[in-house]
C-alpha positions in Angstrom: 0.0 0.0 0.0 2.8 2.7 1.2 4.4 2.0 -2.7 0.8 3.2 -4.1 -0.1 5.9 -1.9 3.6 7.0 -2.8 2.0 6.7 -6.5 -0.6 8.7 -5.8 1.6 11.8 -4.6 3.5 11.4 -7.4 0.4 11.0 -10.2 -1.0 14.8 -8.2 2.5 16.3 -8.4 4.3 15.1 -11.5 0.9 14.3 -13.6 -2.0 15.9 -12.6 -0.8 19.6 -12.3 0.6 20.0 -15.7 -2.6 18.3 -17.1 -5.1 20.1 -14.6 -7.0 22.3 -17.2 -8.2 18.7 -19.2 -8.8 17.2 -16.1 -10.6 20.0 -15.1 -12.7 20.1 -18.5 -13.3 16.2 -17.8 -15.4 17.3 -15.2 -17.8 18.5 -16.6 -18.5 15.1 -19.2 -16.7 12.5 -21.1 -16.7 12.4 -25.2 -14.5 9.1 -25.3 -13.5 7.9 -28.7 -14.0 4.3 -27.8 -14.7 1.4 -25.7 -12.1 -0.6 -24.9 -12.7 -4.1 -23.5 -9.4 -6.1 -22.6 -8.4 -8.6 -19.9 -8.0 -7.8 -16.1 -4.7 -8.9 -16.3 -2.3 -6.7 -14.5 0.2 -6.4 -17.2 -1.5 -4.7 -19.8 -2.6 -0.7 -19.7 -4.7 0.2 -22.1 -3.7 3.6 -22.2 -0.2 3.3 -21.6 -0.6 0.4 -24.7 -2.3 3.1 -27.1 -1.1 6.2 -26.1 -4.3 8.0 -25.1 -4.9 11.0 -22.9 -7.7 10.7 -19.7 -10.9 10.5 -21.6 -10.6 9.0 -24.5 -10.7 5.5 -23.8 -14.3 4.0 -21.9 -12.3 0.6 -20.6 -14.1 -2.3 -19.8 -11.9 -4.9 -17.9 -13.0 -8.7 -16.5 -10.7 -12.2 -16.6 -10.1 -13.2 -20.2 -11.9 -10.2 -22.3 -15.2 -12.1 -22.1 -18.6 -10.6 -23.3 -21.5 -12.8 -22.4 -24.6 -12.9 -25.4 -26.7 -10.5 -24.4 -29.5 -11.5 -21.6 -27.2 -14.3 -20.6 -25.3 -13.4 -17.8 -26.1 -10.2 -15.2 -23.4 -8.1 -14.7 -21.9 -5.1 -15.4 -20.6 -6.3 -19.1 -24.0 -5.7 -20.9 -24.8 -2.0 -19.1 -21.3 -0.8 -19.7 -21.6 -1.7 -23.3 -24.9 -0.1 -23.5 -23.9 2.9 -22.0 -20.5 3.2 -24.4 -22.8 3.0 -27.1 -26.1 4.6 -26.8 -25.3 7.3 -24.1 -21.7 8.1 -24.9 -21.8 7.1 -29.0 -18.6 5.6 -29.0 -18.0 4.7 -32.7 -15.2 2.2 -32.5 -15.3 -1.3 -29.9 -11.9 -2.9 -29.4 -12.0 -6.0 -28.2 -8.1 -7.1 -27.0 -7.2 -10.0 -26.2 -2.9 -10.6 -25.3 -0.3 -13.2 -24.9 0.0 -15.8 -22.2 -3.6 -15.3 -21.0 -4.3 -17.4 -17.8 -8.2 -17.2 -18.3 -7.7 -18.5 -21.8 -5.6 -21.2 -20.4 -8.2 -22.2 -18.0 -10.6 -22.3 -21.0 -8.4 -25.0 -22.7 -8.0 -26.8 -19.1 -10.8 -26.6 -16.5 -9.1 -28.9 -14.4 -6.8 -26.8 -13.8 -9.2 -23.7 -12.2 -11.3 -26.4 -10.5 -11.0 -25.1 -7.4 -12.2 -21.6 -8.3 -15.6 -22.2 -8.6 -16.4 -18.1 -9.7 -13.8 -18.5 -12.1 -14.8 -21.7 -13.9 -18.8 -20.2 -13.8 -17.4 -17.5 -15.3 -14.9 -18.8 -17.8 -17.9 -21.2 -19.5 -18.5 -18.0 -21.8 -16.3 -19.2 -23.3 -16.9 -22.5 -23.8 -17.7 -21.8 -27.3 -14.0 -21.1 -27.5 -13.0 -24.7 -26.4 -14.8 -26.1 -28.8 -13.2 -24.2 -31.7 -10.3 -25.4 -30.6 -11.3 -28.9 -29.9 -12.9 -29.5 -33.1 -10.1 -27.5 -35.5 -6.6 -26.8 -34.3 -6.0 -30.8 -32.8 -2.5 -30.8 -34.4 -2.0 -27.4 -32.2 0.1 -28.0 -28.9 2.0 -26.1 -26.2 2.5 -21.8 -27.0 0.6 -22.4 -30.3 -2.3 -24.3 -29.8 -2.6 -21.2 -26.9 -1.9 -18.1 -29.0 -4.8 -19.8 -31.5 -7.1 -20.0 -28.4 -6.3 -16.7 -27.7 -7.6 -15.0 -31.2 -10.1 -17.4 -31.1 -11.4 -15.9 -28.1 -11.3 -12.4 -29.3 -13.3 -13.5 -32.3 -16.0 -15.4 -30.1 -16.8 -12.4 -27.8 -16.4 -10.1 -31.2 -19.5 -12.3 -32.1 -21.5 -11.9 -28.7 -20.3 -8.2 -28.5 -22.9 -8.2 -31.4 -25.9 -9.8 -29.7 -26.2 -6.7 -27.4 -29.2 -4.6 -29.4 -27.2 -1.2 -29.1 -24.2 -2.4 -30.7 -26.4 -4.5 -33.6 -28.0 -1.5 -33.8 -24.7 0.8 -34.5 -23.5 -1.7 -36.6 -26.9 -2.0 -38.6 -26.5 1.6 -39.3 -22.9 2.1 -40.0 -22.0 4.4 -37.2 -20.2 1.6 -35.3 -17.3 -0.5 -35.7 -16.2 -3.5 -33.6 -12.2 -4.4 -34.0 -10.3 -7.7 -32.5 -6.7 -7.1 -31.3 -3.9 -8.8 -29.7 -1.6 -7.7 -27.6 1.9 -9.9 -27.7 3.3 -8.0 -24.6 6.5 -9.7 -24.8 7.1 -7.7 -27.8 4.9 -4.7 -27.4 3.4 -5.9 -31.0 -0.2 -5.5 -31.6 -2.1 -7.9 -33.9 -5.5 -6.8 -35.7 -8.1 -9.0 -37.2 -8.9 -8.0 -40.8 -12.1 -9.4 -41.9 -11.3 -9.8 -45.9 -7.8 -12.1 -45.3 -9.6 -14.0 -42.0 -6.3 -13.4 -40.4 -4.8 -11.3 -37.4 -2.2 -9.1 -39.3 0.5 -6.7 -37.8 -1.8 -3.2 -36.5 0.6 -1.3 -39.1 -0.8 -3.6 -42.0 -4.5 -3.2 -41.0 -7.6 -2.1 -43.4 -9.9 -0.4 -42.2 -13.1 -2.6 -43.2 -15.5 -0.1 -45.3 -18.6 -2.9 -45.0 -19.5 -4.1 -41.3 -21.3 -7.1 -42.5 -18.2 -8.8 -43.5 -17.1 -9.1 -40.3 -20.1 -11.6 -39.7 -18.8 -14.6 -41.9 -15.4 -14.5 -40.6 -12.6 -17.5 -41.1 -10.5 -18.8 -39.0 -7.3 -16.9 -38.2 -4.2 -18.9 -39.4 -1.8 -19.6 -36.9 
């Protein structure tokens, strides 16, 4: 605690003083660019990751990026994504998944979060994931047959992100976009699904897509 109340000097000294007029203008109401949903995993900052100033980012955060189908769980996933998008008119979802996930992990091997009885409740969002990777990447093993989970995963909650009538709604109408990332953080690299090749391709290399309704018939990312 003493090392983060230390931190928080700092942050009102160092940071907050020569931002204070934007945080002062972020009192009065957000305008963030877009909603970004990513693991709970302590080793990725989504700000720090994309460069962004207070404000711009509306981050939504739970173990293993997971977005129930809308109506299926009740929790703060589905108002926080409702909120984003209809209050706030985000026009851009990220959806980030990163390397060496543990939640992913425990969605290739249950046995192993047995014990954590939230966690495994929790983690069967996913389950659509496991079978994905059951039924097409059996000659997968080890770091690969992981990463492969891991966009996998992205692409899964990409499709439940889409259940949630706000965001089918945006999307219907053009004035939203939904985006799958990963983050390698051993490299810093960032991966970005393009919809056209049905691969995850270096950020730098990434097209925009101009028609939504590709994204719906999606293949399989090669690994």
């Amino acid at each position: 605690m003493q090392k983060l109340i230390r931190g928080i000097h700092r942050f009102q000294r160092e940071t907050f003083l020569p931002l204070q007029g934007l945080f002062e203008q972020l009192a009065k109401g957000q305008n963030p660019d877009a909603l970004f949903i990513t693991c709970s995993d302590s080793r990725i900052d989504p700000s720090l990751l994309t460069r962004s100033q207070p404000g711009e980012l509306f981050i939504l955060r739970n173990a293993g990026n997971i977005i129930p189908p809308y109506g299926a769980a009740v929790g703060g996933e589905a108002a926080t994504i409702e909120f984003a998008v209809a209050a706030l008119g985000v026009k851009d979802i990220i959806i980030c998944g990163h390397s060496h996930c543990g939640a992913v992990n425990g969605v290739l091997h249950p046995e192993q979060i047995a014990q954590y009885p939230a966690v495994s409740s929790w983690l069967a969002y996913a389950e659509a994931t496991r079978q994905i990777i059951r039924e097409n990447y059996t000659h997968l093993s080890g770091d690969r047959l992981l990463t492969a989970a891991i966009e996998e995963n992205v692409l899964v909650q990409m499709e439940n992100l889409r259940t949630h009538p706000a965001v089918a709604k945006g999307l219907a109408g053009g004035d939203l976009h939904v985006h799958g990332w990963v983050y390698k953080m051993e490299t810093g690299e960032v991966f970005a699904y393009e919809f056209d090749s049905g691969q995850f391709l270096p950020v730098a290399a990434y097209r925009f897509p101009e028609n939504e309704a590709a994204a719906r018939s999606r293949t399989s990312p090669s690994i």
